[in-house]
N, C-alpha and C positions, 0 to 999 in steps of 0.2 A: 143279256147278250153274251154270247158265249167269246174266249179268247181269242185274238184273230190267227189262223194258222195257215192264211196264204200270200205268199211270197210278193212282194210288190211287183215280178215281172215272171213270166210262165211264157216257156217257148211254144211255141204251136206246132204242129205237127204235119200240116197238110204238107207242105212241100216234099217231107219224106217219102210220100205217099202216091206224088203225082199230083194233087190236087191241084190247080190255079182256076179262079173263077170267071179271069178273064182271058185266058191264052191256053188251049187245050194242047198246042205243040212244047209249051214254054213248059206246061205238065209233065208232058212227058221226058221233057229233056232233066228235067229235074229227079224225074221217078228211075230217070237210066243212072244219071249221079249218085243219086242216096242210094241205089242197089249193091254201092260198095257200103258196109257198114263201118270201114274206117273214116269215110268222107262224114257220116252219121254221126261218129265219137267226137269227131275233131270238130265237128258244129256245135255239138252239146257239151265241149270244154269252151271253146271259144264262148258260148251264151252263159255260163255260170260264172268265168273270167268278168266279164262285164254285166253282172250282176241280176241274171234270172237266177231263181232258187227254185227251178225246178220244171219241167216240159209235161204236156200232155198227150196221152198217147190214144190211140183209140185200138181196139184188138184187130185191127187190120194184120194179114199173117207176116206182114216185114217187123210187128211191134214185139214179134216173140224175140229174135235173134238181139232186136236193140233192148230189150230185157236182161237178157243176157249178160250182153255186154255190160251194162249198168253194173249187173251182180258182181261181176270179176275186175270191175275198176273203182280200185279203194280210195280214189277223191272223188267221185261221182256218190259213191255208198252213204260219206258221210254225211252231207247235208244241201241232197240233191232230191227232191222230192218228184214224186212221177203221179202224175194226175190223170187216171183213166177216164176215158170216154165211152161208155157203153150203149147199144153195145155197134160194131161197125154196122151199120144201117145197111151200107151198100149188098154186102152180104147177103142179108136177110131179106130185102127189097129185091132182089135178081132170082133168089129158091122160091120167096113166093108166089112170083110170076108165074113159076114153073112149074110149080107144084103144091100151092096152097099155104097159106099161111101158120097152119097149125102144124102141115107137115115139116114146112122150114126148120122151123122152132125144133120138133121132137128128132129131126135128120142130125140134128149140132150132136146131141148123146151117141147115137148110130155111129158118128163120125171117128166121137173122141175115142181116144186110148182106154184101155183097161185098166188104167195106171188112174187116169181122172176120173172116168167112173167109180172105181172103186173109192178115189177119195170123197167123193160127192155124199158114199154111206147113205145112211136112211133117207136123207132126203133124193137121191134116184131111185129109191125101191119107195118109196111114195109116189113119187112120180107115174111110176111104171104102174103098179095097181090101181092105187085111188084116182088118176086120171084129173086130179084137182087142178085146175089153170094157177093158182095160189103155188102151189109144188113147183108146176114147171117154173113161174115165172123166179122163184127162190132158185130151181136147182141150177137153173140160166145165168142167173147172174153169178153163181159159185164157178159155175164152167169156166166164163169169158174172163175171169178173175186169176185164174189161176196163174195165168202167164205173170202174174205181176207180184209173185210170192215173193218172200227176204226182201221187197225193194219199198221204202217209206211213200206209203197211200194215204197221206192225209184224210183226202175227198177223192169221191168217187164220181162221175157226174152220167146222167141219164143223157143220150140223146134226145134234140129238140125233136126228131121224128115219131121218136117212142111219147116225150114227155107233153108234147104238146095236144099229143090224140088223145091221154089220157084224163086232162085236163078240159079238152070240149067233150067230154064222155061223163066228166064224173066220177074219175074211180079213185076217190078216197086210199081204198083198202090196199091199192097195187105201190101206192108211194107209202104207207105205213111199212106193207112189209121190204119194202126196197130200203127202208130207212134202219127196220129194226134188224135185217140180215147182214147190212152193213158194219154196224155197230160192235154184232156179237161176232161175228165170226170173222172179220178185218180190223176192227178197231178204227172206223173210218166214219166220217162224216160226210151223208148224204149230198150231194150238189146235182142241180136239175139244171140243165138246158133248156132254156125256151125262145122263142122267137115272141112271144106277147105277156113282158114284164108285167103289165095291170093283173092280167087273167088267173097269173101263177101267184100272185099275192092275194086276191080275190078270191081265189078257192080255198089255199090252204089255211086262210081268216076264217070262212065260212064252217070250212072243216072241224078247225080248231088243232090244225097241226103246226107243230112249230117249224119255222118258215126256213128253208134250204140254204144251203149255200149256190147261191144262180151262176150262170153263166149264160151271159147273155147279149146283144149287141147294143154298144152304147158311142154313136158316131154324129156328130153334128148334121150330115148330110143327111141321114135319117134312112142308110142304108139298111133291110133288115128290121126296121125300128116300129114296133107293131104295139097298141093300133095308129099311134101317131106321139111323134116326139113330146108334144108338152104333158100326153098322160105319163109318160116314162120319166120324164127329167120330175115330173112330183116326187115320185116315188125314189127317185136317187137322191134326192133331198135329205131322204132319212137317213139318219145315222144309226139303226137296228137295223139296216139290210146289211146283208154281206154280198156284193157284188164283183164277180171276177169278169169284165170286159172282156168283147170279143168283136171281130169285126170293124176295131177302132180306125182303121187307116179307111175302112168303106172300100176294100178289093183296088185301095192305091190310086181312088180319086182326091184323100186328103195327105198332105205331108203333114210328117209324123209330130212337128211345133205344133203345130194347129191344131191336130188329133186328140195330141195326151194332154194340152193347156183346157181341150175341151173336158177331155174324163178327169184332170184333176179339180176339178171345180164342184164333183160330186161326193159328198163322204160320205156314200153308200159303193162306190169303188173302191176295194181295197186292193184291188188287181186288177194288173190288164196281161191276156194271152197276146205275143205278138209271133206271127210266122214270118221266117227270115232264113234267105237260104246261104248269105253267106258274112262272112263276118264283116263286110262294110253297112252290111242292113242292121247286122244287131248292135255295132256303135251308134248308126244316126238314131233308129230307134230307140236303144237303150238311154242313150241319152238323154233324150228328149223326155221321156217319162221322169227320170231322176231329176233335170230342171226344172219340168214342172211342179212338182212334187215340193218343190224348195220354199 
């Protein structure tokens, strides 16, 4: 088992974003707040203050300016880690309603600068000729990537929407080269999103590939918890999974004692992501996980 290199506490992202799963106005009020990116700085000092070592971004295009900012702020640089989520689903789910799913995909190079292109080198001039899906899906994830240059990428993690189809599909070879493009040209450690903990351990056994760093929902109420809690809590039993929790509060039907008492009981959690939009959420929260923890 490899060293453990994530943070016992990871900020979440959705509130920057607009996200709430349960209040679509409460979304938005939040998506008007975080649109100033000092409100953004001053969340993501206040969560390293109290003890996250590091937030998760997803390449939504508000994650470029908070990139940014990370770069040019020298106690964020030094041991504030940014843990991408690839790639924004929303995005790509909306172009290929509209226009197809392969065109989505190949619109992203169309789109970009000449600047990323040219960086991307032979792997977009493969792309462009050979036509190989293997190309695109390497010169994809180089693209969505780039926003997150100079800033420390541990792990990287697949979206459950991407990671999940590919796992009822079969595709070995898409998570090899997701794993091995990672590696060499970020210095990064694969992490996969899934919504069905068994499945993604069950294949990549089958596979024979060595097993990701997850990110995954791990909640008593059983929000999210696929196929059903007692096959997942097996599996969190193990001390060879590397598991970063997600979902733990179940969209704020659990208070956060109860939550992180539940995911410290697993020593396949070595993390939990929490979303907190203001610094009274990330003391109770933060708290609550370092009690547990004790």
């Amino acid at each position: 088992m490899s060293v453990n290199i994530l943070p016992s506490i990871v900020l979440g992202h959705n509130q920057f974003f607009g996200v709430d799963h349960l209040s679509s106005q409460r979304g938005a009020e939040r998506a008007a707040y975080f649109s100033d990116i000092a409100n953004v700085m001053q969340l993501l000092h206040v969560a390293k203050q109290h003890g996250a070592g590091g937030v998760m971004l997803s390449t939504h295009p508000r994650a470029i300016a908070i990139c940014e900012q990370i770069r040019r702020d020298r106690d964020l640089q030094r041991d504030f880690s940014v843990f991408p989520l690839l790639p924004y689903a929303q995005k790509y789910v909306t172009r290929a309603n509209e226009i197809g799913l392969v065109r989505a995909a190949t619109s992203t190079f169309t789109e970009a600068s000449l600047r990323d292109r040219v960086g991307l080198g032979g792997d977009f001039l493969k792309m462009v000729f050979r036509r190989d899906p293997l190309d695109l899906v390497r010169s994809l994830i180089r693209l969505e990537l780039r926003i997150f240059r100079e800033l420390s990428v541990p792990v990287v993690f697949l979206h459950d929407a991407i990671s999940d189809l590919l796992l009822s599909i079969s595709a070995p070879k898409v998570f090899e080269l997701y794993d091995t493009t990672l590696r060499r040209r970020f210095g990064s450690r694969m992490g996969i999103a899934t919504k069905n903990l068994p499945l993604l351990v069950d294949r990549f056994t089958q596979w024979g590939l060595e097993l990701p760093i997850i990110l995954t929902h791990v909640n008593a109420a059983g929000f999210h918890v696929n196929p059903n809690i007692a096959a997942c809590e097996a599996l969190l039993h193990r001390s060879d999974l590397e598991v970063m929790a997600m979902g733990t509060l179940a969209s704020g039907f659990l208070a956060p004692a109860e939550a992180f008492a539940y995911t410290a009981r697993f020593p396949a959690v070595k993390s939990v992501v929490i979303g907190a939009s203001s610094e009274e959420h990330i003391v109770t929260s933060f708290l609550s996980v370092l009690e547990a923890r004790r």
